[in-house]
C-alpha positions in Angstrom: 12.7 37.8 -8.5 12.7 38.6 -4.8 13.7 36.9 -2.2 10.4 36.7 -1.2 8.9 35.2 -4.4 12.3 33.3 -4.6 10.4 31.0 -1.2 7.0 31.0 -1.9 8.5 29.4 -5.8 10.6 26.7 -3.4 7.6 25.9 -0.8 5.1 25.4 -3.7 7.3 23.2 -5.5 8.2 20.7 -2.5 4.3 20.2 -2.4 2.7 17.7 -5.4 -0.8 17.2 -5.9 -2.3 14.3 -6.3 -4.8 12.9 -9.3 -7.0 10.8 -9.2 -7.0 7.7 -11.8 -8.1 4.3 -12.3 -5.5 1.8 -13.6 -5.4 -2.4 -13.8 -7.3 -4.4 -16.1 -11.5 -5.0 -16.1 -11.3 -7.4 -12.7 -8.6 -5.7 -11.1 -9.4 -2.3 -11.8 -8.9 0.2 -9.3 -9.4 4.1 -7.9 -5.7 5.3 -6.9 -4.1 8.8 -6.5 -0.5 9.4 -8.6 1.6 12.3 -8.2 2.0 15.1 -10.5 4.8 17.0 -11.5 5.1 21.0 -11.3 7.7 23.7 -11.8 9.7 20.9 -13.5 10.2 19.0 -10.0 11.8 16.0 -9.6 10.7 13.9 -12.4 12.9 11.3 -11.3 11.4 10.7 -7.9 8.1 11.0 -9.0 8.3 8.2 -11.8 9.9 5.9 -9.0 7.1 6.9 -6.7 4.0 6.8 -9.1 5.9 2.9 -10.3 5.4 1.5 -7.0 1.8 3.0 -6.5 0.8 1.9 -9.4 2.1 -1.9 -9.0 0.0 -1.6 -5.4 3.6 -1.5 -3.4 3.1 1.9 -1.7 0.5 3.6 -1.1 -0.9 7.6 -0.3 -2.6 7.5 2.8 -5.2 8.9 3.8 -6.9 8.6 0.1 -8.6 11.8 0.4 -5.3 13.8 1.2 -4.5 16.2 -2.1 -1.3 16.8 -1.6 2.4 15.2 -0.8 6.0 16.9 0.1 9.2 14.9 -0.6 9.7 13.9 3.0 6.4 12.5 3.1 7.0 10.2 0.2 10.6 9.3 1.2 9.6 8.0 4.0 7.2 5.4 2.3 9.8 4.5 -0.8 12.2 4.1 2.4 10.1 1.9 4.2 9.2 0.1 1.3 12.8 -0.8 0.2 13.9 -2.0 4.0 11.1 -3.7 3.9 11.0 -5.5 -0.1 14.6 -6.4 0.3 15.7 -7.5 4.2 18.7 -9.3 3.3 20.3 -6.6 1.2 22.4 -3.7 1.6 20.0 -0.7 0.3 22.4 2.4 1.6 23.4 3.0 -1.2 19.5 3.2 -3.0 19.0 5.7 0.4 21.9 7.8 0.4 21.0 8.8 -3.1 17.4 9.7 -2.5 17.9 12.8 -1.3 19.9 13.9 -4.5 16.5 13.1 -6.7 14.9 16.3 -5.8 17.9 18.1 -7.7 17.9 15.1 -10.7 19.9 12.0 -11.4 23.1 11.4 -13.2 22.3 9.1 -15.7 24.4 7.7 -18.6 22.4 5.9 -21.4 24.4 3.6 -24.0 23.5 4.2 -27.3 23.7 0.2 -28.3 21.3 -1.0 -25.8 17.5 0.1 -24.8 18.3 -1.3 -21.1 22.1 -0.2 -21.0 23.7 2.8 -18.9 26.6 3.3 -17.2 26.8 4.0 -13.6 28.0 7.2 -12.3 30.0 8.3 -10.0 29.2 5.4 -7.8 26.6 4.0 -9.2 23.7 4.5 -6.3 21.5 6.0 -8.7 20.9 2.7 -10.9 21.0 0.7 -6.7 18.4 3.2 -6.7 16.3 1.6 -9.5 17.6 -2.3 -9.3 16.1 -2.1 -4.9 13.2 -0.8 -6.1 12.7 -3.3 -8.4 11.9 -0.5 -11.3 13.5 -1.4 -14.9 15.5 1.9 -16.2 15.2 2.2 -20.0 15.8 4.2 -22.8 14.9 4.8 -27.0 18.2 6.5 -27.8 19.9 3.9 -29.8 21.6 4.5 -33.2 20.7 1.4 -35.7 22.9 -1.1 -36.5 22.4 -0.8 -40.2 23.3 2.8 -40.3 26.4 4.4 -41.4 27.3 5.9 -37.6 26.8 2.6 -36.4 30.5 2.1 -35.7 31.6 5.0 -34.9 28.8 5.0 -31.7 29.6 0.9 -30.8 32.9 2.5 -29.8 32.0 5.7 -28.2 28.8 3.6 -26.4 27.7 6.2 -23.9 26.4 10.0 -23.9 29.0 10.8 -21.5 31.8 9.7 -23.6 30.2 11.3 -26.3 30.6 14.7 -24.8 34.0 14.0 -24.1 35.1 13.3 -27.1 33.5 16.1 -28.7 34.9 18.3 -26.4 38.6 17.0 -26.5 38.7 17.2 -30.5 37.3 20.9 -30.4 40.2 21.3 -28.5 42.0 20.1 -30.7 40.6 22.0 -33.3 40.6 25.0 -31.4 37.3 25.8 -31.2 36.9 24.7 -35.0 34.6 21.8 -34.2 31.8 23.2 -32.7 32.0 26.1 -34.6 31.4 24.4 -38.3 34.8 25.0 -39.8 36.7 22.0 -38.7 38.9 21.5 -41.6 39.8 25.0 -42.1 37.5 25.7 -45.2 36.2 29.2 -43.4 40.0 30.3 -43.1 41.3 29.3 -47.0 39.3 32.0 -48.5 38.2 30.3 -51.7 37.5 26.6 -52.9 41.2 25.9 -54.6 42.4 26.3 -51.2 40.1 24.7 -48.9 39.9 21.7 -51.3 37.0 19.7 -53.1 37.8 16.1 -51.6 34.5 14.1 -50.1 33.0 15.3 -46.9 34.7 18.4 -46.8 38.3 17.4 -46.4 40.7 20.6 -46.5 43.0 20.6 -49.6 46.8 20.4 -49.2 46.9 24.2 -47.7 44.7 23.5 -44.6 45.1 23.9 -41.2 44.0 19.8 -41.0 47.6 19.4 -41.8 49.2 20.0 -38.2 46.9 17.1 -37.6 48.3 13.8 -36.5 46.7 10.4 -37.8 45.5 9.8 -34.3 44.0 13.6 -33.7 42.5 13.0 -37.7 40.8 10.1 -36.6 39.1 11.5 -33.2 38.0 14.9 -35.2 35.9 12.1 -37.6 35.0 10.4 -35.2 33.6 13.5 -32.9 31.7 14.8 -36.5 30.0 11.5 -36.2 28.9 11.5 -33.3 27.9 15.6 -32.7 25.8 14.7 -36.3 24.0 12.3 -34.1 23.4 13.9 -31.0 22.1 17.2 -32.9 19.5 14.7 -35.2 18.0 13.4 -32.0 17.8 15.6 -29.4 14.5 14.1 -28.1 17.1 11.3 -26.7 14.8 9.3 -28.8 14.9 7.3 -32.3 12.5 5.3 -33.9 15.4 2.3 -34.1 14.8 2.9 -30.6 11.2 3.1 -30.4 10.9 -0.1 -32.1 13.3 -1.9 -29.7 10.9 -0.2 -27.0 7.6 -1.5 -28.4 8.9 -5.1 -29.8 11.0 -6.3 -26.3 9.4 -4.3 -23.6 6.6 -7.3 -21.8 2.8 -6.6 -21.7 1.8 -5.0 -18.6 5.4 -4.0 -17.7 6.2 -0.8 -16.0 9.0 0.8 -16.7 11.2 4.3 -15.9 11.6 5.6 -19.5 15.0 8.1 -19.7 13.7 10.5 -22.7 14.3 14.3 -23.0 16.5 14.5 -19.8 13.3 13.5 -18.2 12.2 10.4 -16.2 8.5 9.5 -16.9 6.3 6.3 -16.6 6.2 4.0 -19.7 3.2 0.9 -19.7 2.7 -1.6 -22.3 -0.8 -3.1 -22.1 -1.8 -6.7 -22.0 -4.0 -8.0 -24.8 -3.4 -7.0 -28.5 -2.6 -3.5 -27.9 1.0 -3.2 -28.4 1.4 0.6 -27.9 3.6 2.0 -25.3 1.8 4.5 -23.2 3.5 7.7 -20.9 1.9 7.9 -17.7 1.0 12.1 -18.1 2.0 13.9 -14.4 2.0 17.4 -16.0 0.3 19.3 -13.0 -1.5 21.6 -16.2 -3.4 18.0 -16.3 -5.2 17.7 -12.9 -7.9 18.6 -13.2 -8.8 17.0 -16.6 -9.5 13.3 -15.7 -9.4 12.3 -19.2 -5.6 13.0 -19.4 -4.3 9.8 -18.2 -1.9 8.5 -21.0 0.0 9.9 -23.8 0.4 6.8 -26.8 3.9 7.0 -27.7 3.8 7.1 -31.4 6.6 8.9 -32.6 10.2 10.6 -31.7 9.2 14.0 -30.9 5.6 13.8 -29.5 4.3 15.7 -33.1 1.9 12.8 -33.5 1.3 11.4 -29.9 -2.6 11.6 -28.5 -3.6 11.5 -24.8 -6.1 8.8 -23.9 -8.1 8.4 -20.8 -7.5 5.4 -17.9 -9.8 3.3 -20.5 -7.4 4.1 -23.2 -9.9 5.4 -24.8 -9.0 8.9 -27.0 -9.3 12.1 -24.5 -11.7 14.6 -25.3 -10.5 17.4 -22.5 -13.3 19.8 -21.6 -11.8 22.7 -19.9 -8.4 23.1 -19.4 -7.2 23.6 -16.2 -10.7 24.1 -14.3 -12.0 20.7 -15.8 -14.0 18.9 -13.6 -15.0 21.9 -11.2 -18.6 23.4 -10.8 -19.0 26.7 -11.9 -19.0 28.1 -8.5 -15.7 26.4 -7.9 -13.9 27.0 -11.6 -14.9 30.9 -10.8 -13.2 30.7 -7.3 -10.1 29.0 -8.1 -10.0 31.6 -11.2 -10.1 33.7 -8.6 -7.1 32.6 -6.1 -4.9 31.7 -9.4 -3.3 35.0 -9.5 -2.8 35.0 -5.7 0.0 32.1 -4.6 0.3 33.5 -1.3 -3.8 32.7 -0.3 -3.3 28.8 -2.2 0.1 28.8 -0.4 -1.6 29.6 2.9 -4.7 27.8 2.8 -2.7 24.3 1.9 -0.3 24.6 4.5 -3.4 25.4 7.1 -5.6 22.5 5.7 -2.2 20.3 6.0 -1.5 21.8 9.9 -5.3 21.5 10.6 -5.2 18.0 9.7 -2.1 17.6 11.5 -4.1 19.2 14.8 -7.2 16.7 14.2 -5.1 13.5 14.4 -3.0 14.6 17.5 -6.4 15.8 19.1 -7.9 12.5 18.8 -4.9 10.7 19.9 -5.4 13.6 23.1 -8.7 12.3 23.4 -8.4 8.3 23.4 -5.3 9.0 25.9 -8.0 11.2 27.9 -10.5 8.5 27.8 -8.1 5.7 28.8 -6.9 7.3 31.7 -10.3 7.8 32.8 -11.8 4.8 32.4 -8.0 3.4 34.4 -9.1 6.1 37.0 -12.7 4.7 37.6 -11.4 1.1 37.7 -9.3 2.1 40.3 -11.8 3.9 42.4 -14.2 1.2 41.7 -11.7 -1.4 43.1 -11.3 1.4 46.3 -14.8 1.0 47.1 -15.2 -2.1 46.9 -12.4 -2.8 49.4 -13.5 -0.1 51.9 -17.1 -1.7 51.4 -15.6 -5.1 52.8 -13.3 -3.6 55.6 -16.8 -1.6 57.0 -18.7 -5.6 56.7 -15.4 -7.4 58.9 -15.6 -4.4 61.4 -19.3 -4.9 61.8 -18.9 -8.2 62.0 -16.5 -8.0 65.0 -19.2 -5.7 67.2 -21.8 -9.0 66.9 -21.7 -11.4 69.6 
């Protein structure tokens, strides 16, 4: 890719569009704009950002304005956390703002839906707690399966990978490559051994191991077994803790697939848990509002509308244009630099308008000062023309 393309990639992806939805229930319900998501952006942000417009806290103005850049929007979340919590220290929810657009470092603990471990220091959960946004996940091993105890001690993903990574040392390279207990190397099954779960007979290489070393190797099986049986970061323990504790009408930041999205749990009888879709191949189809969270890997999800009502998309991505229009953006879609171009023009034009009108109620109050002024001239040279007069009568 050239250095060119490398540019126009980075300035389209610091823009997001906006879609238009309605969300709340029947006698709240209202028209609002959230922010999609494109060339896998920073999801993060964006679930903070679409939280807080969808509680009513912030809010995109003007409403007709398509687009937003990451300044624009820090700004507002900024504003809005200085504002929501005057009598707390929030530098550390602002310092780490700015590392959202690359993505956050977070930690999940496999024994809890709401637990994760800070990192480094910690500014990225400040980020969540001043914000007011609950951070949760669906990655949770069951307490009545056999792992269970292995994963109460290792608790967090981050540990996880540690271990794993210090017992294939150990192994030297033998972990991660299958043949932990030496089985590959012994040539025949006399010599690698028949115990249970593959444990080398008397002639492996598991015998250089210590007790300790033995015991993080079994561990580390455990717990690569589980990582590589959910690698949606979701299990159904999990979704059940999701669906059973999470309140109706909550709003939540759901940690799933290395990806931040909005979760929502209805009021009323429905107890489904619902992704907020920001998938920028969605905007223009106005019936994709929701995704029902229905199983761990999204085989079996459906996408309902802001009614919650099943979908039923009509055209892709040219849904909801006229013909005219679907035929001209068909049009511009192979040619970035024109949809680059024209947004950043319509943006600056916009830009021009406002400071022009500012120009011109400036213009006007100075004239208006500048006739008061010589009204208030004449008048006094009108009255020193009467006393002179005045003085020639006898």
């Amino acid at each position: 890719m050239t250095e060119r393309a490398d540019t126009l990639h980075a300035s389209r992806a610091d823009v997001w569009y906006l879609k238009e939805i309605a969300f709340g229930s029947t006698e709240t319900k209202r028209r609002l704009k959230i922010i999609t998501q494109n060339f896998n952006g920073p999801c993060s942000f964006i679930a903070i950002c679409n939280i807080l417009i969808l509680r009513g806290q912030i809010e995109v103005l003007p409403y007709e304005r398509g687009t937003v850049s990451y300044e624009f929007l820090a700004q507002l979340v900024g504003e809005y956390l200085l504002m929501s919590c005057p009598d707390i220290d929030v530098s550390a929810a602002l310092s780490i703002m700015p590392s959202t657009t690359k993505g956050l470092d977070l930690n999940p603990v496999f024994t809890g839906a709401t637990s994760f471990r800070p990192a480094g220091e910690g500014g990225e959960l400040k980020l969540f707690e001043q914000a007011g946004i609950e951070l949760v996940h669906g990655w949770l091993v069951d307490p009545d399966s056999e792992e269970y105890r292995v994963l109460q001690h290792v608790r967090d993903y981050d540990t996880a990978v540690t271990l794993i990574a210090d017992a294939d040392h150990i192994t030297r390279g033998r972990l991660l490559s299958g043949d932990v207990w030496g089985e590959g190397e012994a040539g025949s099954s006399s010599q690698a051994g028949s115990g249970p779960s593959g444990y080398a007979g008397p002639s492996s290489p598991s015998d250089n191991y210590s007790e300790k070393d033995r015991e993080k190797i079994e561990h580390a099986l455990v717990t690569q077994a589980f990582l590589d049986s959910t690698k949606s970061q979701l299990t159904y323990h999990g979704l059940f803790q999701l669906a059973s504790t999470l309140q109706p009408g909550s709003l939540v930041a759901l940690f799933r697939n290395s990806h931040l999205s909005v979760l929502h749990k209805r009021d009323g009888e429905d107890s489904s848990l619902y992704s907020l879709v920001t998938d920028h191949v969605f905007l223009q189809e106005p019936s994709v509002v929701w995704e029902r969270l229905e199983d761990v890997d999204g085989v079996g999800s459906t996408f309902v509308d802001s009614e919650f009502v099943r979908s039923t998309p009509v055209g892709g991505d040219f849904a909801g244009h006229t013909a005219e229009s679907a035929l001209h953006a068909l049009e511009m879609e192979g040619n970035p630099d024109v949809i680059l171009a024209r947004q950043l023009q319509a943006e600056e034009d916009a830009r021009s308008h406002e400071i022009y009108k500012q120009r011109q109620q400036r213009q006007e109050i100075r004239q208006k000062e500048e006739e008061e002024r010589k009204r208030k001239n004449e008048d006094s040279a009108s009255r020193k023309s009467k006393k002179m007069k005045d003085k020639c009568i006898i």
